[in-house]
C-alpha positions as CSV (number, residue, x, y, z in Angstrom):
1,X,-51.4,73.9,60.0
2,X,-50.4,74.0,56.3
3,X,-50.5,77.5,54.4
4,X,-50.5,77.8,50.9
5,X,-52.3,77.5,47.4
6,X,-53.6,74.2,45.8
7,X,-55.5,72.9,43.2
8,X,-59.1,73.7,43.6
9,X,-60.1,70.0,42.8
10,X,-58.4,69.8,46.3
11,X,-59.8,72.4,48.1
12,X,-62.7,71.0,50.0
13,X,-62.9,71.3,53.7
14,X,-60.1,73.8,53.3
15,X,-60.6,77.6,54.8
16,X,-60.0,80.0,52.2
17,X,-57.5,82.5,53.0
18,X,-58.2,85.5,51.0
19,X,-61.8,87.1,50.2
20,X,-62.2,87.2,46.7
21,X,-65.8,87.6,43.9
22,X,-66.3,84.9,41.2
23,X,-68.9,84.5,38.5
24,X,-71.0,87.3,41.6
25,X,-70.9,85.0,44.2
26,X,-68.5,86.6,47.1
27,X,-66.3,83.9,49.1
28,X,-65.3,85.7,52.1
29,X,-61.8,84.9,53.9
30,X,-62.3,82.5,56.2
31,X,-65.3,80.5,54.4
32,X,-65.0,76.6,54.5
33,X,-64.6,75.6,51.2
34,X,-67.5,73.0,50.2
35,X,-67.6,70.8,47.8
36,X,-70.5,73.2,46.0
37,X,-67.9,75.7,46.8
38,X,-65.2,74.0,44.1
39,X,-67.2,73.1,42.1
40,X,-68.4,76.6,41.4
41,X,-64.5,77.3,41.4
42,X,-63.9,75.2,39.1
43,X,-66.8,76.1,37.1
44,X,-65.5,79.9,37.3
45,X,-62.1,78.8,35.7
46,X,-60.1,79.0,39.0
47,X,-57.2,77.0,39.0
48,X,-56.0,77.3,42.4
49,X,-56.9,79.0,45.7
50,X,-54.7,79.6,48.4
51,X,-56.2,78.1,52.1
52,X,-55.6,77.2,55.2
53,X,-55.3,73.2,56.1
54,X,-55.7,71.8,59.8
55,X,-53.6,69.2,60.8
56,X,-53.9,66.8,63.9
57,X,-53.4,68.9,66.9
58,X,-54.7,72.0,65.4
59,X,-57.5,73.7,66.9
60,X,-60.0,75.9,64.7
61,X,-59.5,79.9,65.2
62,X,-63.1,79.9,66.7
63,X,-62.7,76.8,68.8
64,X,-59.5,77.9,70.0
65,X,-61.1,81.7,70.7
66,X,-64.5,80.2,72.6
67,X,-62.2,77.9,75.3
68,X,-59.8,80.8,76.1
69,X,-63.1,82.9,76.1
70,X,-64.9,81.0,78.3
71,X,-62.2,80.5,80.6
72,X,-61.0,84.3,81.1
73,X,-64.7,85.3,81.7
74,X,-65.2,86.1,85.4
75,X,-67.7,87.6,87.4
76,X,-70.1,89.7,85.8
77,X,-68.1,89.5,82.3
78,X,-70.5,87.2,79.5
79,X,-68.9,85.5,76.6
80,X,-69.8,86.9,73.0
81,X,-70.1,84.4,70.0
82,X,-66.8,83.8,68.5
83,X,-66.7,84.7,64.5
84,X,-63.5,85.1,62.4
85,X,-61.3,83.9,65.0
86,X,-62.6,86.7,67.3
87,X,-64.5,86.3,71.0
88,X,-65.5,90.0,73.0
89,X,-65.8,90.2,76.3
90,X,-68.4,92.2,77.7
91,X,-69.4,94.0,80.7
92,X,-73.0,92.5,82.5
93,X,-73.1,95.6,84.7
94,X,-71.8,99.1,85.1
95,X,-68.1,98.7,86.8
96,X,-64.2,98.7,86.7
97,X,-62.8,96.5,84.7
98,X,-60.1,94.5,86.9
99,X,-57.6,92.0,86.6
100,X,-53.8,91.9,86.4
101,X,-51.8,93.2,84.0
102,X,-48.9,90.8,84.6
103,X,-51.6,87.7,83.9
104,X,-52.3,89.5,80.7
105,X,-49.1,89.6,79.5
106,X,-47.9,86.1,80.5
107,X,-51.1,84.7,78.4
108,X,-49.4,87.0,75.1
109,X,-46.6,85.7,75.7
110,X,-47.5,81.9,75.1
111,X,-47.7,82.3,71.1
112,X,-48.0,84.6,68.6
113,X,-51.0,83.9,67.3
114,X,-53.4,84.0,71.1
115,X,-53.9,87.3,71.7
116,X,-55.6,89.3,74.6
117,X,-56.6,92.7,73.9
118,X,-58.1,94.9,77.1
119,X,-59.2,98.0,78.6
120,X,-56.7,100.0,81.2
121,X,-56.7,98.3,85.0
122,X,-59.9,99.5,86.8
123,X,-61.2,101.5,83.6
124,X,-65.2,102.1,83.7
125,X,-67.3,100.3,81.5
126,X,-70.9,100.5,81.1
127,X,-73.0,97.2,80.6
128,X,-72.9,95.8,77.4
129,X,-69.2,97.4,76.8
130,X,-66.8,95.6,75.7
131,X,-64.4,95.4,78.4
132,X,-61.8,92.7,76.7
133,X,-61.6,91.0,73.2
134,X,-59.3,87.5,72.4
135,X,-58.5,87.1,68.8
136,X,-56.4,84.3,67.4
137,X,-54.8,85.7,64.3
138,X,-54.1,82.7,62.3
139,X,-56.5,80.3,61.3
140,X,-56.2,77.6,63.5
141,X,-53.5,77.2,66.8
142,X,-51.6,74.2,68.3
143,X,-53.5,72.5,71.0
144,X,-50.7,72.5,73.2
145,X,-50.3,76.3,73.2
146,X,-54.0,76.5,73.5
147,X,-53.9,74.5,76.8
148,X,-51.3,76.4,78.2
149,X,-53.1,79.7,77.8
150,X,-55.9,78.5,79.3
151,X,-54.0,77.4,82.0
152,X,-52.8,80.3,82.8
153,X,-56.0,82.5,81.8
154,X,-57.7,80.2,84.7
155,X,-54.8,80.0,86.8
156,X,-55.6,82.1,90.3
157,X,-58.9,82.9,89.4
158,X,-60.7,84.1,86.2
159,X,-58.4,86.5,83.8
160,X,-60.7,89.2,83.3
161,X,-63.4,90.5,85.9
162,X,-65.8,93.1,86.1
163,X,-66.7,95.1,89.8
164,X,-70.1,96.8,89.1
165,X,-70.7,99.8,91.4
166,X,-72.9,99.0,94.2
167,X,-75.5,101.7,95.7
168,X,-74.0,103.5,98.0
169,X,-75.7,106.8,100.6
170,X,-73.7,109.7,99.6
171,X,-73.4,112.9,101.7
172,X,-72.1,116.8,100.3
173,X,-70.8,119.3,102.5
174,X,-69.0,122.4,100.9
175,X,-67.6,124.8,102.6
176,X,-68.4,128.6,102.7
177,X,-65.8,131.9,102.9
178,X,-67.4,135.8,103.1
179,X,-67.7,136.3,99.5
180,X,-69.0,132.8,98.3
181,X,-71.5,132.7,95.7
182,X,-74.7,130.8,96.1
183,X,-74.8,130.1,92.2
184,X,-71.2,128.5,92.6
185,X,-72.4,126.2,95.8
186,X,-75.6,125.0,93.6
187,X,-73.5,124.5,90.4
188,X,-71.5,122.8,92.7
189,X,-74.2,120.7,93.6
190,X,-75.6,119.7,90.5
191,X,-72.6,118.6,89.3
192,X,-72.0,116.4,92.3
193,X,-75.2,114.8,92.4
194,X,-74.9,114.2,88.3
195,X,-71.7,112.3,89.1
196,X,-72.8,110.4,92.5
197,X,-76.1,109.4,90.3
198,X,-74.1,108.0,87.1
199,X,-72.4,105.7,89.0
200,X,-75.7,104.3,90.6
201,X,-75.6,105.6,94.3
202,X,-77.4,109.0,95.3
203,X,-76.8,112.0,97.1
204,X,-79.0,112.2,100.3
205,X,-77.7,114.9,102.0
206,X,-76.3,118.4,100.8
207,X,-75.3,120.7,103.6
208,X,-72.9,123.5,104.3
209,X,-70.5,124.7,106.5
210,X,-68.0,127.8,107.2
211,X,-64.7,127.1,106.2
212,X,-63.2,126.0,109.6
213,X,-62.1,122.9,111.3
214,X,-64.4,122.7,114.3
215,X,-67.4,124.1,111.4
216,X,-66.4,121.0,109.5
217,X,-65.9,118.5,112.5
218,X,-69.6,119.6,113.7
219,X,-70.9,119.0,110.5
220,X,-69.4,115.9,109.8
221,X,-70.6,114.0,112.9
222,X,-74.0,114.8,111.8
223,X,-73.6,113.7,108.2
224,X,-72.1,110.3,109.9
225,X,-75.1,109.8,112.9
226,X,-77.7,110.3,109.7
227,X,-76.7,107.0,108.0
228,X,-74.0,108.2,104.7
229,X,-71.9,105.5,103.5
230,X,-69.7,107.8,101.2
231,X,-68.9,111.7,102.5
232,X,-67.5,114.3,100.1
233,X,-66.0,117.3,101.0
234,X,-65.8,120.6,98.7
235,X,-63.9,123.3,100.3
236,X,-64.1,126.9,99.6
237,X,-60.3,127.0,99.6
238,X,-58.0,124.1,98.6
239,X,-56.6,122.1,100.4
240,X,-52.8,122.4,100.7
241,X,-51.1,120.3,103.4
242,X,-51.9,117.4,105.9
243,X,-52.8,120.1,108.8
244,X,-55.3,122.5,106.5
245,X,-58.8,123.2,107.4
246,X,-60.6,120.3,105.6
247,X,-58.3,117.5,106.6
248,X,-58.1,119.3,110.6
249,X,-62.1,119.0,110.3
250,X,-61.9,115.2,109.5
251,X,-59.1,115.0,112.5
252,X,-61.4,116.6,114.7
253,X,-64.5,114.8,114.4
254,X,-62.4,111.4,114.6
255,X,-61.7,110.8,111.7
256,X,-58.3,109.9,110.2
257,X,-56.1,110.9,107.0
258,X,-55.2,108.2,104.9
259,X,-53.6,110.1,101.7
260,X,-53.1,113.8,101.0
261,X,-52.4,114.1,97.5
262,X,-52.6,111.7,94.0
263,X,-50.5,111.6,90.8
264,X,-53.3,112.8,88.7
265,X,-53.9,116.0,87.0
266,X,-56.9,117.7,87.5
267,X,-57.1,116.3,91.0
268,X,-53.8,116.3,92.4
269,X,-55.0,118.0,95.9
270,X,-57.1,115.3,97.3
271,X,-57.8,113.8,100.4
272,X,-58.6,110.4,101.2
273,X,-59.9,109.9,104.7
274,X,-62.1,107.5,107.2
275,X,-64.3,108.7,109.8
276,X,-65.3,105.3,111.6
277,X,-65.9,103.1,108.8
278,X,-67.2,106.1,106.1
279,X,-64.6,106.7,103.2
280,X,-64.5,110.1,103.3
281,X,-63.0,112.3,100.3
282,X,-61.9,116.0,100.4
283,X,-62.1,116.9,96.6
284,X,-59.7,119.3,94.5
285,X,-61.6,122.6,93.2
286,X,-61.5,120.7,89.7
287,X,-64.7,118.5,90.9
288,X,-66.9,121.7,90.2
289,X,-66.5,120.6,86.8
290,X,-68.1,117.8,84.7
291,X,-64.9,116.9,83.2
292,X,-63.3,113.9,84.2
293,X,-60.5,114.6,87.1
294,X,-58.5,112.2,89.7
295,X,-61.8,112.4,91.5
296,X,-63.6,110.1,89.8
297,X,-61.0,107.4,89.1
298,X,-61.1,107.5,93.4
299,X,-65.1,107.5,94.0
300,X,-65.6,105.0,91.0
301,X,-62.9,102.9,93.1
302,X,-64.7,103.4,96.2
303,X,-68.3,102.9,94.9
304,X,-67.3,99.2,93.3
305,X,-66.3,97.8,96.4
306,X,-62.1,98.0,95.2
307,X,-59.7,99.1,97.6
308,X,-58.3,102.9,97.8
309,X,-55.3,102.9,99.6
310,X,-51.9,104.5,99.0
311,X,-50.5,102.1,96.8
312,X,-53.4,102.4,94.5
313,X,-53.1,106.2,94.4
314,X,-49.6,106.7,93.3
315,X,-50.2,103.7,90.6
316,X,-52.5,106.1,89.0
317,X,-49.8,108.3,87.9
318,X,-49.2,106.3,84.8
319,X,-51.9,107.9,82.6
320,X,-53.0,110.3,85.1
321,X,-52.3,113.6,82.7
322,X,-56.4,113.9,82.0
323,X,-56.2,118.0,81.5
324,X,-56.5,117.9,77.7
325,X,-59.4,115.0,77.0
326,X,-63.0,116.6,78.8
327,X,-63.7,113.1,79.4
328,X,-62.0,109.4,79.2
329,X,-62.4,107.7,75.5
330,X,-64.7,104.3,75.3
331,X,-63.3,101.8,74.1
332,X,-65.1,99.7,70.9
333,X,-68.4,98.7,71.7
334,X,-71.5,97.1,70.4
335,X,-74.6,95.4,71.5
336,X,-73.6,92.6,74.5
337,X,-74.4,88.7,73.6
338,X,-78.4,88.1,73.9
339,X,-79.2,85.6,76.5
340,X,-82.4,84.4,74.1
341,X,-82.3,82.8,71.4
342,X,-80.4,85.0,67.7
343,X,-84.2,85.0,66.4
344,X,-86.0,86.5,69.5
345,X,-82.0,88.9,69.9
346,X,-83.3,90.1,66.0
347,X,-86.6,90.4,67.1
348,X,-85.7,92.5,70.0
349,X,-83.2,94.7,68.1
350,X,-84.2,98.6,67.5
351,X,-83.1,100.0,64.2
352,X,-83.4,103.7,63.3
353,X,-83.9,104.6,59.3
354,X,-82.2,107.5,58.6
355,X,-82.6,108.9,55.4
356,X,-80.5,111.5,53.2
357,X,-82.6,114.2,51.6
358,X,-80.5,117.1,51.6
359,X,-78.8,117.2,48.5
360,X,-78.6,119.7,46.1
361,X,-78.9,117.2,43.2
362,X,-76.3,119.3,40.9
363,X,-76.0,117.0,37.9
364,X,-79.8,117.1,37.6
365,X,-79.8,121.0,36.4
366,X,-82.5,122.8,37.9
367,X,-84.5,120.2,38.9
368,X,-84.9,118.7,42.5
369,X,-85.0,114.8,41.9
370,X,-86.3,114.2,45.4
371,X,-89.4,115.9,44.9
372,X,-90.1,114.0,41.0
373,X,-93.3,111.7,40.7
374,X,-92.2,108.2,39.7
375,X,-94.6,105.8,39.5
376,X,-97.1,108.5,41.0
377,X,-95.3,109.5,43.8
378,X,-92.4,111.6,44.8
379,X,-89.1,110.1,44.9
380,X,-88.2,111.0,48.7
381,X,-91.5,109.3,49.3
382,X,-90.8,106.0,48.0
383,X,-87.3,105.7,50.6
384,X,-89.0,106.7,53.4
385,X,-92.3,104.6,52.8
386,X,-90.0,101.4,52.3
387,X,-87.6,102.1,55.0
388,X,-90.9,102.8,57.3
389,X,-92.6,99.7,56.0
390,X,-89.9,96.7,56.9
391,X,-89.9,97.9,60.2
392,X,-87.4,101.0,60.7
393,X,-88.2,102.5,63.9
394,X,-87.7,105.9,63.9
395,X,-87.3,107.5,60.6
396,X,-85.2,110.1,60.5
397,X,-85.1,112.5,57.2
398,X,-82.6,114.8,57.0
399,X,-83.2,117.4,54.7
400,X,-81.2,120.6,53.4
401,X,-81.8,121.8,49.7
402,X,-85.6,123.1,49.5
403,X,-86.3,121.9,52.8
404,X,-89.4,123.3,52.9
405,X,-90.3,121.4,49.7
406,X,-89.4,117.8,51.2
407,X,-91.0,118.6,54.3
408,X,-94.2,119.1,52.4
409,X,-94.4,115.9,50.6
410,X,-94.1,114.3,53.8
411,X,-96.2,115.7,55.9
412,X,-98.5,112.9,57.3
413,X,-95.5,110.5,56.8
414,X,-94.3,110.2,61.0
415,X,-91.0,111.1,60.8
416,X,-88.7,112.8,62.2
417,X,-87.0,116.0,60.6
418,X,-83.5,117.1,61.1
419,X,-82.0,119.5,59.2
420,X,-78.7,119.9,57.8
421,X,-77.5,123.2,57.4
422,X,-74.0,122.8,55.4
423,X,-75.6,120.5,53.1
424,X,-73.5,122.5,50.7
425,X,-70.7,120.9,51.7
426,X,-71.3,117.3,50.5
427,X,-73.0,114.0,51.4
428,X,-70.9,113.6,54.9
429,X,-73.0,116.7,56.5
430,X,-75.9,115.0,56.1
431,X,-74.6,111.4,57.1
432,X,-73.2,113.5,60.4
433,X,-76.4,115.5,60.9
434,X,-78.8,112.1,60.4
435,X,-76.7,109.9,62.9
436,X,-76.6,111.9,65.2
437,X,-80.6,112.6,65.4
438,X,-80.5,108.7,66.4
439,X,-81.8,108.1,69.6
440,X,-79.9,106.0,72.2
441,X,-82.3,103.3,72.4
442,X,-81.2,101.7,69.0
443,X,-79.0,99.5,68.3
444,X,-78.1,100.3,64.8
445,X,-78.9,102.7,62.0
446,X,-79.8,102.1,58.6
447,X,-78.5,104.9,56.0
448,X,-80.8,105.1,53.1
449,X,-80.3,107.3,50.6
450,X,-83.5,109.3,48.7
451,X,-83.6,108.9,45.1
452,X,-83.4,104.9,45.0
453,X,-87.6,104.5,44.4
454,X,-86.4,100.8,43.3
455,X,-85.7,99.8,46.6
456,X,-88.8,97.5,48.2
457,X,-89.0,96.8,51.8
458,X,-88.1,93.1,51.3
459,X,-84.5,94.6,50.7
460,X,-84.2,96.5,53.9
461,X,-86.0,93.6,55.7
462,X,-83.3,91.3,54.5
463,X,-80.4,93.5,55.9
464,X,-82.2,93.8,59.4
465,X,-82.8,89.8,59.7
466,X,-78.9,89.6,58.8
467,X,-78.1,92.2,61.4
468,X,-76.0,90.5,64.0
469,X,-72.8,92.5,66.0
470,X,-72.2,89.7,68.3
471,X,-71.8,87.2,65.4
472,X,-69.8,89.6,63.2
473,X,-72.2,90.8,61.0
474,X,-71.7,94.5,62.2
475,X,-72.3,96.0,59.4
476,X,-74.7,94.7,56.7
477,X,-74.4,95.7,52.6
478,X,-77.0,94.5,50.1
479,X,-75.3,93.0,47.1
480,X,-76.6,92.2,43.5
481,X,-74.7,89.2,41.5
482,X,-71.4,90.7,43.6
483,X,-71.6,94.5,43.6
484,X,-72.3,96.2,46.6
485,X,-75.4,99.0,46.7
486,X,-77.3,100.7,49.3
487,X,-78.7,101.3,52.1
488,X,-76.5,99.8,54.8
489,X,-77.5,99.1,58.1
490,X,-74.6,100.0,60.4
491,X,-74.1,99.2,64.2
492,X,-74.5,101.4,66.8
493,X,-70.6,101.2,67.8
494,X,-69.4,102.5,64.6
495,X,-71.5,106.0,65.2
496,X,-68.7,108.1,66.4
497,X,-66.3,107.5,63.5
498,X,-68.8,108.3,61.1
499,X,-69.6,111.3,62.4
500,X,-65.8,112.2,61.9
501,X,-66.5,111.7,58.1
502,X,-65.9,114.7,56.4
503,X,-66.1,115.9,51.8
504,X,-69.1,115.1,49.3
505,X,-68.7,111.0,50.6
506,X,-70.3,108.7,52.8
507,X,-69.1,106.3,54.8
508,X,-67.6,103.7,52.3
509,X,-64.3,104.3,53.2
510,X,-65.5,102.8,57.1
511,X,-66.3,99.4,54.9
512,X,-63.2,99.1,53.6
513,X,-61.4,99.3,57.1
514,X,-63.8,97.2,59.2
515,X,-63.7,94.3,56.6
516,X,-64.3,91.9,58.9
517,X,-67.3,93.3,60.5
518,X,-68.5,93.9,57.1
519,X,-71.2,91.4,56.0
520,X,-72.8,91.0,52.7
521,X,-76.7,90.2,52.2
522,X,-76.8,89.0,48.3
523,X,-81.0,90.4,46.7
524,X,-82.9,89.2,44.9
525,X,-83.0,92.0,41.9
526,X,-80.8,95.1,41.1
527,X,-83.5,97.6,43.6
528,X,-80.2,98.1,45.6
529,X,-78.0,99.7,43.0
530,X,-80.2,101.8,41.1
531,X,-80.4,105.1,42.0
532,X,-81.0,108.6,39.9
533,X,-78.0,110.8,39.3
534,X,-79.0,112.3,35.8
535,X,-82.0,113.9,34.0
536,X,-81.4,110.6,31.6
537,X,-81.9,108.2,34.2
538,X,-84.9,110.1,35.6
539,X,-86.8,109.9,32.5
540,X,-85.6,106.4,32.1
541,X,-87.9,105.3,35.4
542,X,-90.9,108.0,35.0
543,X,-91.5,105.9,31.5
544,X,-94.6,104.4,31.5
545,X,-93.8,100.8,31.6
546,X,-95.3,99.7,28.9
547,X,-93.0,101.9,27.1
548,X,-90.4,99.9,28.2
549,X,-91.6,97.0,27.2
């Protein structure tokens, strides 16, 4: 591949290396260069641009990411649509992700530029997560380093699988001392059967015992004769060696110890058992909890079919120190690759409107700006009508400064309120307090600010139709002859980190660092950069048009 500027008379079929704006039209890094393309270049007074020029034996970055894609993809993993050199893997079920670290590496290893990215060994993933993501860095790779990734990517099976959890019986017994409390053993409970339900199996029996061996032996015979697949055990006391009460239970009702103990902390005093063919586990006080403990790395092993054996155990020592996180970090995700067709994916797509009303509107004086007639009707009223009308599904107002005020101006307008109580404290409260009201269901957000009354809902329709995570267009910024306005329609993926945002900002900063996922959606008028940020530009729109004129 050659690297390097040239005369834009040259340029054609070249990919252009660097994003850049001329005479307002945007050429984003990675663009094929058309002939249109130079000549508009050209036309613009651009001399030279520096691309990227495929030779024989090249293969494009998106070519070259699609093959190793398709080829790493095993069961129960789909293939997303590769864009800027970039291919996700996602999850088709609820599982582990699992595959060999060794294979990963040896894949890395082939050239610089064909990277595999993953998850940790046998982390959970939900469906639609992305479980793995190749990127090839430069613009286009040899085809012989190509072919020997593949070749080891297929090599012994696929690269990268997924083991969904399968529905499993699940039987409770805790054990009792004098002195137990009944609102510990139901606590106990609920937690349990919140934990066995999340990963898709259910708790059909909860009983109780007193905290001795033949108690426990009796108890467990029954669970077994009554059809459980999965037995957990919660004792009153911990468990402390081999020959305690708990694992002397599982001994006595013929059942056998496989592992006393883990390299995990919380959950370093379990036991992993059998009785017959029923894995049965003997779980560390810590399982009260909700937070994440060694556990649940063991039942989410045992519930997706994936051996639990010694071996396994003490491997989990390398990031087994879970005390300090309350519960395991996701990884990136975003909406998984539609099986239909990108118009009937867009179709399908929910997006939430979530509008900023909460401002104190200091450089306006005394006067709210949200609440001012333009046109007939108050500003406030004019973002949410248009966010409502191209197709926003639910509308979200946040509100904060003379709440009461807004709320009353849109009173038959079916939304729904939230309300920001620092909104003192700058634009970022109310971004925070607005994305969060989302509800789970949708698969993006659109952040609409209120005093923009120019903004018509062939704008916002034009940023939903663009809307597309698995082709890269993640997050979605209307432009006017090359500068960027507002609203912008944001993925679902990118909710947490904008929640973090924090000062009298919004999220712009996010759209500098995720340029890649960042795609702009050029309109046909200037509705997406005016808004109203002075008493002048107020009375400049609440003119009477034939003023203007």
């Amino acid at each position: 591949m050659k690297f390097g500027p040239v005369p834009v008379d040259s340029a054609a079929g070249a990919t252009l290396a660097h994003s850049q704006t001329l005479g307002g039209i945007r050429y984003r890094k990675g663009r094929v260069l058309s002939a249109d393309d130079v000549a508009a270049l050209a036309a613009a007074g651009v001399g030279e641009v520096t691309v990227a020029q495929l030779e024989p034996g090249d293969i494009d970055e998106n070519d070259a990411a699609r093959r190793l894609g398709e080829i790493a993809a095993g069961d129960n993993i789909r293939v997303g649509i590769a864009n800027t050199g970039r291919v996700n893997l996602f999850a088709a079920n609820d599982g582990l992700v699992d595959f060999d670290p060794a294979r990963i590496e040896a894949v890395n290893a082939i050239d610089e530029g064909i990277t595999v990215a993953t998850m940790r060994p046998c982390d959970r993933v939900a469906t639609n997560q992305i479980a793995a993501t190749i990127k090839i860095i430069p613009f286009a790779v040899a085809e012989s380093d190509l072919a020997a990734a593949e070749a080891q990517a297929g090599n012994n099976g696929a690269l990268i699988n997924l083991r969904p959890f399968q529905p499993h019986r699940v039987a409770l017994l805790q054990t009792t001392l004098p002195g137990t409390q009944a609102k510990v053993l139901e606590k106990t409970s609920t937690v349990i059967e919140a934990r066995v339900s999340d990963l898709g199996s259910t708790l059909t029996s909860d009983r109780q015992s007193e905290h001795d061996a033949g108690a426990v032996a009796a108890v467990l015979q029954e669970i077994a004769a009554n059809g459980a697949e999965v037995i957990l055990i919660v004792g009153a006391s911990a468990t402390t060696d081999r020959r305690d009460v708990i694992p002397g239970g599982i001994v006595q009702a013929g059942g056998r110890i496989d592992h006393f103990g883990m390299p995990v902390d919380p959950g370093n005093l379990l036991v992993v058992a059998t009785l017959g063919e029923i894995p049965v586990l003997a779980l560390p006080g810590s399982a009260r909890s909700p937070k994440i403990g060694g556990n649940d790395l063991v039942l989410e092993r045992l519930l997706a079919k994936l051996p639990v054996d010694a071996a396994h155990l003490r491997a989990m020592g390398t990031g087994g120190l879970l005390k300090e996180i309350s519960t395991r970090p996701l990884p990136r995700a975003e909406a998984a690759p539609r099986q239909e067709t990108e118009a009937a994916a867009a179709a399908s797509r929910r997006i939430a409107g979530v509008v900023l009303g909460g401002g104190q509107s200091r450089r306006m004086g005394v006067v709210n700006k949200l609440l001012a007639k333009v046109d007939g009707k108050p500003m406030i009223r004019h973002a949410v009508d248009t966010v409502r009308d191209a197709g926003a599904d639910p509308v979200i107002v946040v509100t904060g400064h003379e709440a009461d005020r807004v709320r009353a101006v849109l009173d038959d307008a079916d939304v729904i309120f939230v309300h920001n109580d620092d909104y003192a404290e700058g634009l970022s409260t109310s971004l925070r307090t607005g994305i969060a009201a989302v509800p789970d269901t949708c698969d993006g957000a659109l952040v609409a600010l209120g005093d923009m009354p120019r903004l018509q809902p062939a704008h916002v329709e034009r940023l939903i139709d663009a809307f597309s995570p698995d082709a890269g267009r993640a997050i979605c910024v209307p432009t006017w002859q090359g500068k960027r306005g507002n609203p912008v329609l944001w993925a679902r993926r990118f909710f947490a980190e904008m929640e973090q945002v924090d000062g009298d900002v919004g999220a712009k900063h996010l759209i500098g660092a995720l340029v890649e996922l960042v795609h702009e959606v050029e309109m046909p008028d200037s509705g997406v950069l005016i808004d109203v940020d002075s008493p002048e530009a107020l009375a400049e729109l609440m003119r009477p048009k034939q003023e203007k004129a």
